[in-house]
Steps between C-alpha positions, in 0.01 A plus 500: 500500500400559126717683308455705181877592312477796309632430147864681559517121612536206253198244504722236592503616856114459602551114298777451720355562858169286373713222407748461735412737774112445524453856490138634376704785233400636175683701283280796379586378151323162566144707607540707179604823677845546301501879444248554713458844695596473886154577617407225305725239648466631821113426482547183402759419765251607744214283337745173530596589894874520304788677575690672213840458442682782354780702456266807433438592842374865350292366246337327778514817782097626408404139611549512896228147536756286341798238632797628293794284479784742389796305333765663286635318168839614576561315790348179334792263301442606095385275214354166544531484903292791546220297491601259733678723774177766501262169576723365814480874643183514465397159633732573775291855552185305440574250773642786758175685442198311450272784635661813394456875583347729208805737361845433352691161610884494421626113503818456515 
């Protein structure tokens, strides 16, 4: 699965699941889409077969075609192991789900 975070999410994530998790993930920062409108991500996400990682699930509602990987900040650890603990959930996800459904994912 190819994964797109959403820039709520630092860019240390995505370099995390390439490097240790051999994950295919970009951070929307890295593709120069910080700031970017929704619509805009979301067509890229769709361009790149990549499912976006958010914790906007509204921004994202208008966009039904898309894999939407909903995580909340809050229940990630704060500071410096964000990073860290948002990459093993989603290589976890990633591995659980290799084809998934179009819509709103919850990993836990």
């Amino acid at each position: 699965m190819r994964l797109l975070l959403d820039e709520l999410f630092a860019r240390a994530a995505a370099a995390v699941l390439r490097e240790e998790f051999d994950q295919d993930a970009l951070h929307v920062g890295e593709v120069g889409l910080s700031g970017a409108d929704d619509a805009v991500v979301a067509t890229f996400a769709r361009s790149e077969h990549r499912a976006v990682v958010t914790e906007n699930i509204t921004d994202f509602a208008p966009e039904p075609d898309l894999v939407l990987v909903c995580v909340l900040q809050r229940k990630l650890p704060p500071g410096g192991a964000q990073a860290r603990a948002l990459a093993e959930l989603l290589d976890r996800w990633a591995s659980e789900n290799p084809d998934p459904y179009l819509g709103q994912h919850w990993p836990t």
